[in-house]
N, C-alpha and C positions, 0 to 999 in steps of 0.2 A: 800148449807147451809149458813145463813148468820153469819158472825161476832158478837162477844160479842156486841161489841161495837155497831154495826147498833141494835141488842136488845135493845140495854138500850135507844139508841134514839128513837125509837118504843114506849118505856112503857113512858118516860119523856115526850112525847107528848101527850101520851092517858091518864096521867092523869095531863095535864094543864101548871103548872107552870112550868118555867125552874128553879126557887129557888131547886123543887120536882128531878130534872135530876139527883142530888147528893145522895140523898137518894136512888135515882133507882137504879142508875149504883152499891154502895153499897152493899145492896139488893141483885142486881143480881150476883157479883162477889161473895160474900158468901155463896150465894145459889149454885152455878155452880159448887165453891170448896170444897162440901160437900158431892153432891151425885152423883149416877152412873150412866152407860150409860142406867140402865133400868127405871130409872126417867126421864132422860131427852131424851127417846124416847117415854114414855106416857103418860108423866107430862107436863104441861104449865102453867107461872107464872103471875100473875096476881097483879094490886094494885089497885082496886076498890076504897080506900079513904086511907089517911093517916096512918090507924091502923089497915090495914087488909092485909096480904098476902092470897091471893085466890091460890089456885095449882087445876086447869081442869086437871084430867085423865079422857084418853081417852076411857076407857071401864070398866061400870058398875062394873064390876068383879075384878077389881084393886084399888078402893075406898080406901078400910079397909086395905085393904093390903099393899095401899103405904101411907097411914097414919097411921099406927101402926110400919110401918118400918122408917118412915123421922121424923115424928111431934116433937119428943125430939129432934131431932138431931139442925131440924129447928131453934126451939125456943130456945135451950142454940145459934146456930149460930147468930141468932139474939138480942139475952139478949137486950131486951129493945129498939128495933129500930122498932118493932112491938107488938103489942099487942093479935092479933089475927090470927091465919094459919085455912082457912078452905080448908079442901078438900070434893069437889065433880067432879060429874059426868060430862064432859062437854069438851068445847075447847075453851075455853075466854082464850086471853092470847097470850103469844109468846113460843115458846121452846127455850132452852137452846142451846147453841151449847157443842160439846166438849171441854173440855179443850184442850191446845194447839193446835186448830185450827183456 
């Protein structure tokens, strides 16, 4: 399993700028310190543009269910470092590791 930190270099590349690295790394430690091992074994986080967090779960059947369980959680974790959290079906993105590992 890779380190936080090779994540956050992962996403600060695939979306461009290295100005963007700070906002990722951000991003991803807020994310990672919010929710649980069953997000971050069928969830993958995503930053498509400036104002979007994207969350890929991996099974149609988990959609609604890890958006009705995260999306508050997200958005007050993010209060205004994002604009928008979609969740869909998919696997764009990186996973999480666990915390302290």
């Amino acid at each position: 399993m890779c380190r936080v930190s090779a994540l956050i270099e992962r996403i600060a590349q695939r979306i461009g700028a290295q100005g963007d690295a700070q906002a990722a790394e951000k991003i991803m430690v807020l994310v990672n310190g919010i929710v649980d091992d069953a997000f971050r074994t069928h969830c993958r986080i995503a930053l498509p543009d400036e104002r979007t967090l994207l969350v890929s779960v991996d099974r149609p059947s988990l959609v609604y269910t890890m958006r009705a369980q995260w999306l508050h959680q997200l958005v007050r974790a993010l209060s205004g470092a994002r604009r928008r959290i979609v969740f869909e079906y998919g696997s764009a993105g990186v996973k999480l590791a666990r915390v302290g590992l």
